[in-house]
C-alpha positions as CSV (number, residue, x, y, z in Angstrom):
1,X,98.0,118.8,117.6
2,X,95.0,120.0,115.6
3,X,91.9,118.0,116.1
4,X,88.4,118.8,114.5
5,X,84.7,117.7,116.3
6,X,81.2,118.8,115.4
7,X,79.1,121.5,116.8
8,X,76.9,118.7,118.1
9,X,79.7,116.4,119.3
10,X,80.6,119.6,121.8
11,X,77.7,119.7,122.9
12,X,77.5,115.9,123.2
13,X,80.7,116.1,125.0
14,X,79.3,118.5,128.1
15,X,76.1,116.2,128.4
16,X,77.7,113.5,129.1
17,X,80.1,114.6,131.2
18,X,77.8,116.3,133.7
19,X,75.6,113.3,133.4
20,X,78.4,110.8,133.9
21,X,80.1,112.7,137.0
22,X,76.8,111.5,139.2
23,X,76.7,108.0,137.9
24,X,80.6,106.6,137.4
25,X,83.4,106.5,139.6
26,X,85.6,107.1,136.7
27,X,87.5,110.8,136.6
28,X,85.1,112.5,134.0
29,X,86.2,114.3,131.1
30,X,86.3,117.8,133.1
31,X,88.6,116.0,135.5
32,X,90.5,115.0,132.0
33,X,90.4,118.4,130.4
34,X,91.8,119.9,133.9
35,X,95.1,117.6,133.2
36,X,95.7,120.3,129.6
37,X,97.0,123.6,131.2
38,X,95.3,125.9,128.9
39,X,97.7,128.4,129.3
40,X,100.1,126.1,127.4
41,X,97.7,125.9,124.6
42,X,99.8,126.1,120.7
43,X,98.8,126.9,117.5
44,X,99.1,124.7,114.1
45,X,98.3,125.5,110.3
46,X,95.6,123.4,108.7
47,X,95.3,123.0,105.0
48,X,92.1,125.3,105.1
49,X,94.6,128.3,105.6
50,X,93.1,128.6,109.4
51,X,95.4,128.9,112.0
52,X,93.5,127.2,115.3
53,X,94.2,127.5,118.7
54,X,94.5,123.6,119.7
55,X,94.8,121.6,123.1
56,X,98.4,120.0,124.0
57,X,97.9,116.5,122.9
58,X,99.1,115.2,126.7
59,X,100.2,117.6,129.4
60,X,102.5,115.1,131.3
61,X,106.8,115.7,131.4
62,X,107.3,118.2,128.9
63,X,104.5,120.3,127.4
64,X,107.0,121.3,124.1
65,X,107.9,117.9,123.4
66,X,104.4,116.1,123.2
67,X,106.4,113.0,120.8
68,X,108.1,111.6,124.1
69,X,104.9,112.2,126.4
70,X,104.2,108.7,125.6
71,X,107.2,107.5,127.0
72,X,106.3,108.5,130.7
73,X,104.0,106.5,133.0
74,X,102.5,109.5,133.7
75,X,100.8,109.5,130.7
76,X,97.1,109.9,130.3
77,X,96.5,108.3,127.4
78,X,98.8,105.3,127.9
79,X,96.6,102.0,128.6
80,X,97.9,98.6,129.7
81,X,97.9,96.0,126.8
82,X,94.6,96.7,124.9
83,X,94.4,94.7,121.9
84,X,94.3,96.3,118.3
85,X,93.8,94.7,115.1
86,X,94.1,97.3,111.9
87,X,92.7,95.7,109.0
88,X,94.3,97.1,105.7
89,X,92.5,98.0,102.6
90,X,94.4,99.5,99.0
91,X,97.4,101.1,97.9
92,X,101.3,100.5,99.3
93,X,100.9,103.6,101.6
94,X,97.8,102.3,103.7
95,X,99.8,99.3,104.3
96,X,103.2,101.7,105.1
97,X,100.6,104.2,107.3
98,X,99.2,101.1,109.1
99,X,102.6,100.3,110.2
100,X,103.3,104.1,111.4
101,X,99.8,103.8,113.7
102,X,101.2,100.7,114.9
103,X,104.4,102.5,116.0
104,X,102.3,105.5,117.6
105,X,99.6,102.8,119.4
106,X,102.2,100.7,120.5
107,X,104.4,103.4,122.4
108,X,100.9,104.1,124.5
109,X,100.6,100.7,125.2
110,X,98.1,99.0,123.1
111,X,98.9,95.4,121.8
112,X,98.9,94.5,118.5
113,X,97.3,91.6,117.2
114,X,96.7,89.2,114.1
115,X,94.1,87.9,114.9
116,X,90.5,90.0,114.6
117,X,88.8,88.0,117.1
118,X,91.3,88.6,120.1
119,X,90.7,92.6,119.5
120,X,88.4,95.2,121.7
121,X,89.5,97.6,119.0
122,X,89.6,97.0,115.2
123,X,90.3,99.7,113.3
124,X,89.9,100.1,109.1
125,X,92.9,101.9,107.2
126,X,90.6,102.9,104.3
127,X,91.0,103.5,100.6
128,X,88.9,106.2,98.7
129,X,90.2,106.2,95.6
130,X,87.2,104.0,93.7
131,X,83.3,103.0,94.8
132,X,84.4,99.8,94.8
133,X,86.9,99.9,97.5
134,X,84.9,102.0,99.6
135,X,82.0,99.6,99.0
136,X,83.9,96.7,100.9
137,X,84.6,98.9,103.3
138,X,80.9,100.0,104.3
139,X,80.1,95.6,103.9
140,X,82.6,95.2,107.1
141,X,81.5,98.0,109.1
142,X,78.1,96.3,109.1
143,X,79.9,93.3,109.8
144,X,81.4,95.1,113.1
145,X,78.3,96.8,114.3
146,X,76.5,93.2,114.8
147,X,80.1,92.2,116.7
148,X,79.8,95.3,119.0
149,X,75.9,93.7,119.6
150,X,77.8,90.3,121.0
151,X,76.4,90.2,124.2
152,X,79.1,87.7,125.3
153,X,82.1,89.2,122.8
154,X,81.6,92.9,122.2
155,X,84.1,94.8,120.3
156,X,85.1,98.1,122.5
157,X,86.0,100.6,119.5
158,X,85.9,100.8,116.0
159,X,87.9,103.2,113.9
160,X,88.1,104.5,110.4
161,X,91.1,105.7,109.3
162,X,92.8,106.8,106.0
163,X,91.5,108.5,102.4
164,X,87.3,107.2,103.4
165,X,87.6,109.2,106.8
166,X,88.5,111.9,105.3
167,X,86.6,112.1,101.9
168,X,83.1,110.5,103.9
169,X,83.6,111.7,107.7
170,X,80.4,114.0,107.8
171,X,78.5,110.4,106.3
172,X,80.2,108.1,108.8
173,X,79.0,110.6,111.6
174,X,75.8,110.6,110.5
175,X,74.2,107.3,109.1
176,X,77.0,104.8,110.4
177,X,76.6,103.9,115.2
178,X,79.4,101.5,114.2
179,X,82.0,104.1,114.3
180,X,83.4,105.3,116.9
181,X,86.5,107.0,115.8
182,X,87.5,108.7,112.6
183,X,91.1,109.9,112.1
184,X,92.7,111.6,108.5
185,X,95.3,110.1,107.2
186,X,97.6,113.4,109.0
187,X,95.4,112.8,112.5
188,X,97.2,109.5,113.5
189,X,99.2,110.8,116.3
190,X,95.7,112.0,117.6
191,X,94.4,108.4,118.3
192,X,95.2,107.8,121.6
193,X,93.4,111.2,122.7
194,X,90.8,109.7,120.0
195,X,90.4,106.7,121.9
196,X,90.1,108.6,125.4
197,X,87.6,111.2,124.6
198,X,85.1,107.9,123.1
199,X,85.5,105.8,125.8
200,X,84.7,109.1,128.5
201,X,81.8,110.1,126.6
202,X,80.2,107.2,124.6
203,X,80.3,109.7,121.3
204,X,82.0,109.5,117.9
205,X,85.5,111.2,118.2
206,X,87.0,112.9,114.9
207,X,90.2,114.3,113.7
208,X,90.3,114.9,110.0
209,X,92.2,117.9,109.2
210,X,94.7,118.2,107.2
211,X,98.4,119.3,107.8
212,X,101.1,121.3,105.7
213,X,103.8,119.7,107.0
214,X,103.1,116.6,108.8
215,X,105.2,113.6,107.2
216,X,105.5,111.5,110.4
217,X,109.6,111.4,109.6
218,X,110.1,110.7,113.1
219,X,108.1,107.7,113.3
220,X,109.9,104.4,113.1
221,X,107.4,101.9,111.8
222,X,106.8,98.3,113.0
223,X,108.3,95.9,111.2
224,X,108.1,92.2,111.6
225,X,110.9,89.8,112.4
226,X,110.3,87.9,109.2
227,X,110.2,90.5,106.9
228,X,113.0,91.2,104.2
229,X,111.1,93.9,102.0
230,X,109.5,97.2,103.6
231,X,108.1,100.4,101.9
232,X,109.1,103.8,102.9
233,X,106.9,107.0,102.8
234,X,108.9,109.8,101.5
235,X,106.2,112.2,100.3
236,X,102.6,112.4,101.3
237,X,99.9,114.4,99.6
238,X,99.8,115.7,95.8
239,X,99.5,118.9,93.9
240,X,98.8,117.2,90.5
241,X,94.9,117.7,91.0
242,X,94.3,114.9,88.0
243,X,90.6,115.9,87.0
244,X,89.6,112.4,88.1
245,X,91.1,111.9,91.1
246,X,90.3,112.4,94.9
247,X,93.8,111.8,96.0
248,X,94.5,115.7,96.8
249,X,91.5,116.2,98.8
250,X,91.7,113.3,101.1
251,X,95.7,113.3,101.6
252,X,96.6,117.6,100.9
253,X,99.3,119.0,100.0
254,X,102.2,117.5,98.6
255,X,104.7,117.6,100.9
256,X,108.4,115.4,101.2
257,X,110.2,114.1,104.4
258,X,113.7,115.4,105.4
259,X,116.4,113.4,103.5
260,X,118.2,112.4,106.6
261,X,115.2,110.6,108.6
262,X,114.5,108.5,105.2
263,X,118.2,107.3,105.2
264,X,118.3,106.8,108.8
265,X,115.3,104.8,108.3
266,X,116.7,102.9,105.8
267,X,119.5,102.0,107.4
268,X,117.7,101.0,110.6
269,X,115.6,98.7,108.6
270,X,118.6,96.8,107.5
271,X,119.9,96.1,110.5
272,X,116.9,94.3,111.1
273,X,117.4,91.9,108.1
274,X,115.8,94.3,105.3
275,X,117.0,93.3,102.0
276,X,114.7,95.2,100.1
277,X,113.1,99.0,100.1
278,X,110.2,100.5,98.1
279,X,110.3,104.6,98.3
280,X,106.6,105.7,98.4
281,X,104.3,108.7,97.9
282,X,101.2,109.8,95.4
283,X,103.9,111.5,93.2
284,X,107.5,110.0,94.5
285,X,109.6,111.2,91.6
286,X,108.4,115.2,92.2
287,X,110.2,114.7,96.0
288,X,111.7,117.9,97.2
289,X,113.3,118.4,100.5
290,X,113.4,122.2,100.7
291,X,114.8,122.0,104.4
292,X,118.4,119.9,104.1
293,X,121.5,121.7,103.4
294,X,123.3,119.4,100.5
295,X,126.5,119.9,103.0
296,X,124.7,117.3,105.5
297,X,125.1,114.7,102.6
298,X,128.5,116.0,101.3
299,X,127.2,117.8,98.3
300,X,128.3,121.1,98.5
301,X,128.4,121.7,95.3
302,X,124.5,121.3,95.2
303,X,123.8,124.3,97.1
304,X,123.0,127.1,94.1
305,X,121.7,124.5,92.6
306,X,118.7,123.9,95.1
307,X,117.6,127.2,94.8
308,X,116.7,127.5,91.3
309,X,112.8,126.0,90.3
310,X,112.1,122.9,89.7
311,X,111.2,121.9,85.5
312,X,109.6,119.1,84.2
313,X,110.6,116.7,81.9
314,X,110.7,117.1,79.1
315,X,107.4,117.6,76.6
316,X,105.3,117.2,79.8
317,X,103.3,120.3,81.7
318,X,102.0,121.3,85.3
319,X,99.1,122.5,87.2
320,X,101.0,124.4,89.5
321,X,103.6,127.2,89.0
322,X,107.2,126.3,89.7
323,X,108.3,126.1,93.0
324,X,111.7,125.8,94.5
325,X,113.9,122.6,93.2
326,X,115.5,121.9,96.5
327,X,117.0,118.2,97.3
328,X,115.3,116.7,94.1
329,X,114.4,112.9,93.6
330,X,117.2,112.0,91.7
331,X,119.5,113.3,94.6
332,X,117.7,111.0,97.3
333,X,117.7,108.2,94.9
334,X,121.6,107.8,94.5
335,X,122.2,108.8,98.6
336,X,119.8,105.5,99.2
337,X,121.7,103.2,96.5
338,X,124.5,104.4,97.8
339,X,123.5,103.2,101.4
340,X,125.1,99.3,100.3
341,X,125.0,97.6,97.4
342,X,123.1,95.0,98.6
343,X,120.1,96.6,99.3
344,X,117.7,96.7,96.5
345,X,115.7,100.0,95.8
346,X,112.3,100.0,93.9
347,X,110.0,103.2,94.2
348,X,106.1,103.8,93.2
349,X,104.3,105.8,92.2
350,X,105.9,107.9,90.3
351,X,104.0,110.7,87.4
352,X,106.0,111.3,83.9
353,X,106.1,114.4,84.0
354,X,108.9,113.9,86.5
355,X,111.0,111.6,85.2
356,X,113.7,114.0,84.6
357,X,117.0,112.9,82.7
358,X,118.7,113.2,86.0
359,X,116.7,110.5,87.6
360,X,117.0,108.2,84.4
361,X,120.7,108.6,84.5
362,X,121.0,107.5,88.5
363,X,118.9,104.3,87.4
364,X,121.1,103.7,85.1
365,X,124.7,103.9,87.1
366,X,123.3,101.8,90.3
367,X,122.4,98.1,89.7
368,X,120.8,97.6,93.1
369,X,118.2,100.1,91.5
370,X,115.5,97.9,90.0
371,X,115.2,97.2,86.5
372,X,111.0,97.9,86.7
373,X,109.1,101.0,86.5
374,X,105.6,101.9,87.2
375,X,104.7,104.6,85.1
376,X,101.2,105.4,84.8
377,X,99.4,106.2,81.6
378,X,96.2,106.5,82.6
379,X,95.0,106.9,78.7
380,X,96.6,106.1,75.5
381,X,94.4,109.1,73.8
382,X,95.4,112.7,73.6
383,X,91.8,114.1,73.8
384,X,91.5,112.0,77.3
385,X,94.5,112.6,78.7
386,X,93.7,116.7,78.1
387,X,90.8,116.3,79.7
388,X,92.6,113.9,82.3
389,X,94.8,117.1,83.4
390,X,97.6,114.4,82.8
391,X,100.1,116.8,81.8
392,X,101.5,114.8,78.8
393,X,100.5,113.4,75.2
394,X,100.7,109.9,74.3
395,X,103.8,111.0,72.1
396,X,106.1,112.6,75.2
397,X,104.7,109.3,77.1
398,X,106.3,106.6,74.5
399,X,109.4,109.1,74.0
400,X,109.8,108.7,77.9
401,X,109.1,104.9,77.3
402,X,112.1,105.4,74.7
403,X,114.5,106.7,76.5
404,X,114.1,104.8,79.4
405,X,114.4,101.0,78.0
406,X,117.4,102.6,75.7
407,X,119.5,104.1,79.2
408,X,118.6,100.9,81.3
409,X,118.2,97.4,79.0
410,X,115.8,94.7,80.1
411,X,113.5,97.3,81.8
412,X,110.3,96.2,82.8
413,X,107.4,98.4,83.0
414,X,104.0,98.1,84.6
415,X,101.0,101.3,84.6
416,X,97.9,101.6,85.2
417,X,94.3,102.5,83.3
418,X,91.2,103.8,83.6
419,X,88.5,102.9,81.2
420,X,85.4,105.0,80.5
421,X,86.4,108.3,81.2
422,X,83.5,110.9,80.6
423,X,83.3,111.4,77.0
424,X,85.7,108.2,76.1
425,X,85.0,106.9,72.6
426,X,85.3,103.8,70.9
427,X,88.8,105.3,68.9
428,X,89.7,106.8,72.3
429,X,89.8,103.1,73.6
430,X,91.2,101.8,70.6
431,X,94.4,104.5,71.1
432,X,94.6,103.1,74.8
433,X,95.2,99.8,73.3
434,X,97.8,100.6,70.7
435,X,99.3,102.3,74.0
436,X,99.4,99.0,75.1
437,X,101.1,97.0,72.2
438,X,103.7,99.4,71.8
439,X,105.1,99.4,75.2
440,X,104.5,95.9,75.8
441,X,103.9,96.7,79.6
442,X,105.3,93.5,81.9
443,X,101.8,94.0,84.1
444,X,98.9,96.6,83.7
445,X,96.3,97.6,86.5
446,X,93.4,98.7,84.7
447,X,90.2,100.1,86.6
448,X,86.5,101.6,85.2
449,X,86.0,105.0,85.9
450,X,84.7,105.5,89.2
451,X,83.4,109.1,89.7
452,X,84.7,110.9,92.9
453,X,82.9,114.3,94.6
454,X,85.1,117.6,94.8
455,X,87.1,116.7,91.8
456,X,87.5,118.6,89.1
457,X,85.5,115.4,86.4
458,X,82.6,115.6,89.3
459,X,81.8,118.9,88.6
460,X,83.1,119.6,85.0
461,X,82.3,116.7,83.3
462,X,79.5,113.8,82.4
463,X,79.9,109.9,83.8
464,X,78.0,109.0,80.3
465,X,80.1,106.3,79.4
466,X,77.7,103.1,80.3
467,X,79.0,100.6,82.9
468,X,78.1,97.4,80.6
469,X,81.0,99.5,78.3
470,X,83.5,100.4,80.9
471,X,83.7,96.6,81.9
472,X,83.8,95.2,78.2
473,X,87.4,97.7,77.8
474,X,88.3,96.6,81.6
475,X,88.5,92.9,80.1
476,X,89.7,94.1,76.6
477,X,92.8,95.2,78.2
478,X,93.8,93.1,80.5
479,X,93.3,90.2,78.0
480,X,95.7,92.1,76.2
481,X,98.4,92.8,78.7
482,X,98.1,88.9,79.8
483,X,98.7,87.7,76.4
484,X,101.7,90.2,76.6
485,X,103.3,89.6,79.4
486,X,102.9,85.8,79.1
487,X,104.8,85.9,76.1
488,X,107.7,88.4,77.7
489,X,107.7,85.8,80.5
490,X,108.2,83.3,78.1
491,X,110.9,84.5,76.7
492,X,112.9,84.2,80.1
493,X,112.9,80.2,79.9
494,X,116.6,79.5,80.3
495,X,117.8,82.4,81.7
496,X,119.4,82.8,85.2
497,X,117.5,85.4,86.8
498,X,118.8,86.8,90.7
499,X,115.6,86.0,93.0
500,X,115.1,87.8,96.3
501,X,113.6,84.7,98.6
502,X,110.8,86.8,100.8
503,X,108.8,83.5,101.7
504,X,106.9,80.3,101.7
505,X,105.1,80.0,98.6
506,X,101.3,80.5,99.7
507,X,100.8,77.4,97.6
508,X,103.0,74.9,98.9
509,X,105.5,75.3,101.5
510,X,108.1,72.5,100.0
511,X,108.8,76.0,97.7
512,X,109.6,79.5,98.2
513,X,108.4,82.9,96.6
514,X,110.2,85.7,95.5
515,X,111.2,88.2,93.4
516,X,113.2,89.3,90.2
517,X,114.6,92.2,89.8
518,X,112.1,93.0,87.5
519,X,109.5,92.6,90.1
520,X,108.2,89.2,88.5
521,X,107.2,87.0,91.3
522,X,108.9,83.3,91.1
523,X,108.5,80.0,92.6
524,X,111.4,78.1,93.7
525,X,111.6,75.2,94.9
526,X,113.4,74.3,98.3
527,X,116.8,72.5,98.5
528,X,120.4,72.5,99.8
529,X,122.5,74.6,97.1
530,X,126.2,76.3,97.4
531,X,126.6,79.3,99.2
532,X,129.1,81.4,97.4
533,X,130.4,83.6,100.3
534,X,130.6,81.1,103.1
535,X,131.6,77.9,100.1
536,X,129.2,76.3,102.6
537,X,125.9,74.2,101.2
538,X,122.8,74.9,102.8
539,X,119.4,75.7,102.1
540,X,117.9,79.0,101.0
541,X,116.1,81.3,103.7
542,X,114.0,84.7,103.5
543,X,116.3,87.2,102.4
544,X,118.9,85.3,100.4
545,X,119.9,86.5,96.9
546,X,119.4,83.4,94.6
547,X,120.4,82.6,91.2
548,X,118.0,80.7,89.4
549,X,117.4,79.2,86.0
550,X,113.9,79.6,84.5
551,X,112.3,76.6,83.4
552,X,108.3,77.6,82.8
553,X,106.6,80.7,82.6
554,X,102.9,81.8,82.8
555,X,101.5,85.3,82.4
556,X,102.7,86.7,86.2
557,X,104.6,83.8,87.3
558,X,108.0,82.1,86.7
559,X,109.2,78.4,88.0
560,X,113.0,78.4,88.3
561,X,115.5,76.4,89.6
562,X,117.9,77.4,92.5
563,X,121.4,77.4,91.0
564,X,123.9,78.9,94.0
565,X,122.8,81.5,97.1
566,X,125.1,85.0,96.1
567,X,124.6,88.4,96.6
568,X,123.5,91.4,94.8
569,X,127.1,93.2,93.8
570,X,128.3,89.9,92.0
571,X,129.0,90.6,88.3
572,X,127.7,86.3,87.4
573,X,131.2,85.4,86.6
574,X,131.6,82.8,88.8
575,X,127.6,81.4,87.8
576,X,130.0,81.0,84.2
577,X,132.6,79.3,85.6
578,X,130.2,76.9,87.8
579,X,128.0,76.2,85.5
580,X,128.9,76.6,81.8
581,X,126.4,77.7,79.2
582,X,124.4,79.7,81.5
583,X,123.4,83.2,81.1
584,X,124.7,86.3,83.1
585,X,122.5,86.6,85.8
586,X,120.4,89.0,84.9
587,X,120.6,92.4,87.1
């Protein structure tokens, strides 16, 4: 494995461990560098083009299969029960990485816990992507450094991890004693070597570089008993490079996980009571597995196919040249519905630009593909979105927006924003909101510009829009989109919609939460109702398929009643016979 340190952390290293060997008992860190046979030492690409000559991550059983060493008792890096807590911050693939370290800390022994105060170790799975995110982040290390004080309490460790390592680690080394560790987000397998080389010699341990080809297929996440939704990485890194966005420099290059491990994943996950899968990844719809012969999934007839380059949609452009098609997203998308028809698929985030006909067609033909799609606009004005390196005008964007409600009716879309982009004028804003009012988006995250080092805005481009501005078309918007979707929502009163139940309602537990298939969370309240397989009444649990009928809407929220428990492949026939007037349950 790769792993990255300062000049002055080296050096910091051989102080202390001549220092130490005279004053602790402990084996010292020669005594733990001794363990590595050098003369087993490999070599691994980084994303700076350098190939390195890097230490065997553990030199116990067998040096060429450093994924098991964990496994043995032998290990060096395997502690006995140490209690974690990872505290999670941003997007859907923090919270599917923090479940990957999980895995890795957990096969060396280290306990996982809920609660913050029972940890030695706390570590921070960080977000970059705005100041604001980063800005909570620096208000809980300070938190943490007076808990490490706690003469009676102290906190062992403390780790960064994620997009802020990455994008900040030469700050966090410098200005921030909280710190102990600070790992990429391709450095997580690294932790537990991490973890040693801090607590042998009292300095910061770092591992921030980036990998070609890491995609941590082989991982199998944590997942908790209760669960009945999970999210699945099936691409990590991006090769969009956005002007405004930090995304490629703090996760690489784009790269997509074999399309056998994300099935076998799948598959695992729902025979431990998953109901529902989200496939993830900066870009998911550009996925590519270059690697997997189309025979392994019975699709022979794919394999010229694959080796022709990949083309964007239609009316939409790239950064990058064309690069070989391989198993394309539309492929993986109809192997995972495929899987059972019971399992329902959503995926985020995808770009337009890859939102081939293909893909729109396999939404289309499988039902347990849901009926909502986060597509990302950004901008509704041409001039922005040039300058945005989007890749698309407004026009191809709402001619996507087209086709897609006209293949799959009662689509629901959701996208995001970002307000006061250098040089953004009134009219620019004014196109963003006509953007808005055509598509008639179900949800809409909207964010001011936040301006990010090392991307192409930083350097190219003027943050001259004024803050007091960037807020005022923040609130424009989403008063917009509210008024929207409240009245979309509205328009659902008396129809049966089929509700996946993921849990108590955080407001009351006498109800349940879940979702539509439109991703519209719903309230329901809790009672004895027919179960259609088993002809059995019985109350609704986590992970049942409901049918219920709206009765009251509000801009992000529906109340419904619960009709009958079914399942995901019924057609709503029976709902007709049982109950006469009703609408078809709406897939």
């Amino acid at each position: 494995m790769l792993w990255y340190t300062s000049k002055r952390l080296v050096q910091s290293i051989i102080k202390t461990t001549v220092k130490s060997s005279s004053t602790n008992s402990r084996p010292d860190l020669r005594h733990f560098l001794r363990n590595t046979p050098r003369s087993q030492e490999t070599s691994s690409r980084s994303q700076a083009g350098i190939t390195k000559q890097t230490e065997l991550l553990c030199s116990c059983d067998n040096p060429n299969e450093l994924r098991k060493c964990s496994k043995s008792e032998k290990c060096q890096y395997k502690v006995d029960q140490v209690p974690v807590y990872v505290r999670t911050y941003g997007c859907q693939m923090n919270e599917s990485d923090t479940k990957v370290v999980t895995s890795i800390l957990q096969d060396y022994g280290y306990r996982i816990v809920t609660d913050a105060s029972q940890a030695e170790i706390q570590l921070l799975m960080t977000c970059a992507i705005r100041e604001s995110a980063e800005n909570k982040i620096w208000a809980k290390l300070r938190e943490l450094k007076r808990r490490k004080g706690d003469p009676i309490d102290p906190l062992r460790q403390v780790g960064l991890l994620g997009c802020m390592a990455e994008r900040l680690k030469e700050k966090v080394l410098e200005t921030d004693n909280s710190v102990d560790i600070v790992a990429g987000p391709d450095a997580y397998r690294d932790l537990p070597r991490l973890f040693a080389i801090n607590s042998m010699t009292n300095e910061k341990a770092i591992n921030c570089l980036l990998s070609f080809d890491e995609t941590y297929s082989d991982i199998r996440p944590v997942t908790s008993i209760n669960e009945v939704t999970s999210f699945i990485s099936i691409t990590r890194g991006c090769d969009n490079l956005c002007s405004y966005c930090i995304v490629p420099f703090t996760r690489g290059r784009e790269r997509s996980r074999p399309l056998p491990t994300i099935l076998d994943e799948i598959m695992n996950l729902m025979d431990k009571g998953i109901k529902e899968v989200t496939l993830l990844g900066q870009n998911v719809n550009s996925y590519r597995d270059i690697d997997t012969s189309p025979s392994i999934i019975g699709r022979p007839d794919l394999n010229e196919l694959i080796k022709t380059k990949e083309t964007p949609a239609d009316g939409f452009t790239t950064v990058y040249k064309p690069r070989q098609r391989g198993i394309t997203f539309d492929i993986l998308l109809e192997e995972v519905a495929k899987i059972s028809p019971e399992l329902r698929i959503r995926f985020t985030s995808p770009h337009p630009k890859d939102f081939t006909d293909d893909v729109i067609d396999v939404m289309a033909r499988y039902p347990n593909i849901a009926r909502c799609i986060h597509l990302p606009a950004q901008s509704g004005s041409n001039s922005v979105l040039q300058k945005m390196r989007r890749g698309y005008t407004r026009e191809s964007y709402l001619d996507l927006v087209d086709r897609l409600k006209t293949a799959i009716p009662k689509l629901a879309i959701t996208s995001d924003f970002i307000t006061g982009f250098c040089g953004e004028t009134a009219d620019d804003h004014d196109q963003t909101i006509d953007l808005i009012k055509r598509v008639k988006y179900n949800f809409v995250y909207v964010f001011p510009y936040s301006e990010r080092t090392k991307t192409t805005a930083y350097h190219r481009y003027d943050d001259d829009v004024p803050h007091e501005t960037k807020i005022e078309r923040v609130k424009e918007i989403y008063a917009l989109f509210r008024d929207q979707a409240a009245q979309l929502n509205h328009e659902l009163i008396g129809t049966t919609q089929l509700v996946l139940i993921e849990s108590d309602s955080l407001r009351s537990t006498n109800d349940w939460q879940g979702r539509t298939n439109q991703n519209i969370k719903t309230i329901v309240p809790k009672r004895n109702i027919l179960d259609i397989e088993t002809n059995q009444i019985r109350p609704a649990r986590p992970g049942d398929y409901v049918a219920c009928r709206v009765l009251d809407t509000n801009a992000q929220t529906l109340k419904a009643e619960p009709l009958i428990i079914t399942t995901q492949a019924r057609d709503g026939s029976y709902l007709d016979r049982q109950y006469p007037g009703l609408k078809q349950i709406n897939r």
